[in-house]
N, C-alpha and C positions, 0 to 999 in steps of 0.2 A: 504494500500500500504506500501509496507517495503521500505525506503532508507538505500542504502547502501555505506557505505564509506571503501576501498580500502586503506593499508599503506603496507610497509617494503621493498618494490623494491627498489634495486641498483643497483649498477656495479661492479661486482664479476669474478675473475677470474675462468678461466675452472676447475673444477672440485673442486668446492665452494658448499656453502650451504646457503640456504634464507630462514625466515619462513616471508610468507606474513600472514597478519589480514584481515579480514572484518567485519566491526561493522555492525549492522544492527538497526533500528531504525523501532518504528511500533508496532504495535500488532502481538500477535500470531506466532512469529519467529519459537518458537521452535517444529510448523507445519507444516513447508514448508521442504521439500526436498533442497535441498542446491549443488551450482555447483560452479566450476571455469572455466574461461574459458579465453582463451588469444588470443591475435592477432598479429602476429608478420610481419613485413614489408613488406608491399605490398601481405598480403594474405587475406583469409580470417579468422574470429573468430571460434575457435573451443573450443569444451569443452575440459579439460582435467581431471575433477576428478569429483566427484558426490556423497556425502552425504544422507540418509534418515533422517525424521528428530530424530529418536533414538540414530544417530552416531553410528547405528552397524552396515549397509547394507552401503557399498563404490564402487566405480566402477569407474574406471583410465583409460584414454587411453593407447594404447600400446605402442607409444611414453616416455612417463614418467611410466610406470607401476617396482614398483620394486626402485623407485629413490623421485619419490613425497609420501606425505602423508595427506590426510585431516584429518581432524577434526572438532568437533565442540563444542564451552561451550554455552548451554541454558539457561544459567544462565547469561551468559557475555556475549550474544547476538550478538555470536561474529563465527563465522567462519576462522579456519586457512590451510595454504599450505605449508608443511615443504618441501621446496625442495633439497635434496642432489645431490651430482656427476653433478650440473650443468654443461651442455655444450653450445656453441655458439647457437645451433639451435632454446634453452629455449629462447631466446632474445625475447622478448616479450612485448607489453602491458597486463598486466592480470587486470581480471573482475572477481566477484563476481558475481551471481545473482542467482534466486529461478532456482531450476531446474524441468521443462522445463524453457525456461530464461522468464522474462517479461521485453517487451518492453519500458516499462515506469519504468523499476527497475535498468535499466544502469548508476552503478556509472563513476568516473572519470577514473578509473582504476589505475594503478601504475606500472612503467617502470621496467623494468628487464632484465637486459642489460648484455651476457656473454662474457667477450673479452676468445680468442683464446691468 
């Protein structure tokens, strides 16, 4: 089982830039497929970006496509979300998790909050 821990969320104004981290802890990291995924106020969690684990295959919602960026170092077992041109609607809790998610792999998440 990989745990995962979630840092870099703040409070940014409109059209700010954030790179969020996810550590990962566990064997075999750099063979899972790799997601983000946020939940913003009173909706439901969706994914927004998607990782293979080579870091060469990526896949973004249409929402952030063109504005976010993942990544990842296998090395540093470490998964990243470089988000630019933030806007209010990114407000968000974000998550980390293997993609497709596992249920028993939900970290704490990290706030990410955009004032207008």
């Amino acid at each position: 089982q990989v745990q995962l821990v979630e840092s870099g969320g703040k409070l940014v104004q409109t059209g700010g830039s954030l790179r969020l981290s996810c550590a990962a802890s566990g064997r075999a990291f750099s063979m899972y497929p790799m997601g983000w995924f946020r939940q913003p106020p009173g909706k439901e969690r969706e994914r927004v970006a998607s990782i293979a684990p080579s870091g060469i295959f990526k896949t973004y919602a249409d929402s952030v496509k063109g504005r976010f960026t993942i990544s990842r170092d296998n090395i540093k077992n470490t998964v990243y979300l470089q988000m630019n041109s933030l806007k209010p609607e990114d407000t968000a809790v974000y998550y980390c998790n293997q993609n497709p998610p596992r249920d028993d792999s939900w970290g704490q998440g990290t706030q990410v909050t955009v004032s207008s």
